[in-house]
C-alpha positions as CSV (number, residue, x, y, z in Angstrom):
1,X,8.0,-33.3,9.1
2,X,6.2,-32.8,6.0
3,X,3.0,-32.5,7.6
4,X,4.7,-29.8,9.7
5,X,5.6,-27.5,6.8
6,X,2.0,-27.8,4.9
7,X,0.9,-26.4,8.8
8,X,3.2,-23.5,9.1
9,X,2.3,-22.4,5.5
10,X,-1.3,-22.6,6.0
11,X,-0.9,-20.4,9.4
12,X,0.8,-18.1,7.2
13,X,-1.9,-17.9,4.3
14,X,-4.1,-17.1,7.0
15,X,-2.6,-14.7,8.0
16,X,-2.0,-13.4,4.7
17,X,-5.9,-14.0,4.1
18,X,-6.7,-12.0,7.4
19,X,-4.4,-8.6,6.9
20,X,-6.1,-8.5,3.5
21,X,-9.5,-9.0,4.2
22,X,-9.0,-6.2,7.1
23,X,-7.6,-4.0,4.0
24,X,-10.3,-4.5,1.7
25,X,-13.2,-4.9,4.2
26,X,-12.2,-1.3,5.6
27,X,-11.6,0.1,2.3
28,X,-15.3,-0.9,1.4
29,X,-17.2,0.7,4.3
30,X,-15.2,4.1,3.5
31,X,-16.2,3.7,0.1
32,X,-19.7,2.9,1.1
33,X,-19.2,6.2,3.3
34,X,-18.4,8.5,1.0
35,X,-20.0,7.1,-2.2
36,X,-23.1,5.8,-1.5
37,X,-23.9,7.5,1.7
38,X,-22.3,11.0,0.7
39,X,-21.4,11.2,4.4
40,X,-17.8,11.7,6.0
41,X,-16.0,8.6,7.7
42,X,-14.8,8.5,11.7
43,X,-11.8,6.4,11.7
44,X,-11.7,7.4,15.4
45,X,-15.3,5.2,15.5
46,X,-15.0,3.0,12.4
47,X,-18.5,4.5,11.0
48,X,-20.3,7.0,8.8
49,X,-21.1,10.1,10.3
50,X,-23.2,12.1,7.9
51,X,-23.6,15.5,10.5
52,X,-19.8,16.2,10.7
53,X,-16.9,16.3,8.3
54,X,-13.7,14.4,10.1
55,X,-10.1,14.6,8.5
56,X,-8.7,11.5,6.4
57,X,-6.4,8.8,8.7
58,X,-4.2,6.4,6.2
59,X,-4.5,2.5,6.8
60,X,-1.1,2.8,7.4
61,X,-1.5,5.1,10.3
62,X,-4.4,3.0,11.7
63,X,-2.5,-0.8,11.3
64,X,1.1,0.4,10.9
65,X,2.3,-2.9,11.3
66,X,0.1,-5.2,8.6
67,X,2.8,-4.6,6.2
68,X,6.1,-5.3,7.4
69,X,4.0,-8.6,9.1
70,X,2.1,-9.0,5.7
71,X,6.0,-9.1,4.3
72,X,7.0,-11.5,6.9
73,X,4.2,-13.9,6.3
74,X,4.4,-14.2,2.9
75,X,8.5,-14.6,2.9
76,X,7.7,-17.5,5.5
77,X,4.9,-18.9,3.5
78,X,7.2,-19.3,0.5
79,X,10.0,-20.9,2.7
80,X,7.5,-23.5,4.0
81,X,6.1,-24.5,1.0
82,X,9.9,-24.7,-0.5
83,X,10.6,-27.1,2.5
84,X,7.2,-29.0,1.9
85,X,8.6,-29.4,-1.4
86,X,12.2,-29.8,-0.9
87,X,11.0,-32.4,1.6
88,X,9.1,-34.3,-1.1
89,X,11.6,-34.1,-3.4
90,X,14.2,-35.7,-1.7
91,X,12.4,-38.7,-0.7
């Protein structure tokens, strides 16, 4: 049972792990973009386009889900690891 807990709360870490590396992953290649390139981002096409100039689309717009399931994870992480240790505890 114990070993069942530990699972569940590593399946949510990764998914925890996997919304936010999506986040900052994303987040880098506008920055890269706009900085470095001094071109305009295509959210459209995930790429820089240095010819056109294409309007700004928000993460949440583009993965309006990742926080309300970000939430979720990380409110089920902390009640498996409370088991895993509630578990321990007790025995």
């Amino acid at each position: 049972m114990g070993f069942g807990f530990l699972l569940l709360a590593a399946l949510a870490a990764l998914y925890i792990v996997s919304v936010t590396y999506r986040y900052l992953h994303e987040a880098s290649m506008v920055d890269d973009c706009l900085s470095v390139k001094h071109g305009s981002f295509d959210y459209s096409n995930m790429s820089c386009d240095l010819n056109e100039n294409h309007i700004y689309v928000p993460y949440r717009v583009r993965h309006p889900h990742d926080k309300s399931s970000a939430l979720i994870a990380v409110v089920a992480l902390v009640v498996f690891l409370s088991g895993y240790r509630y578990m321990k505890v007790s025995h």
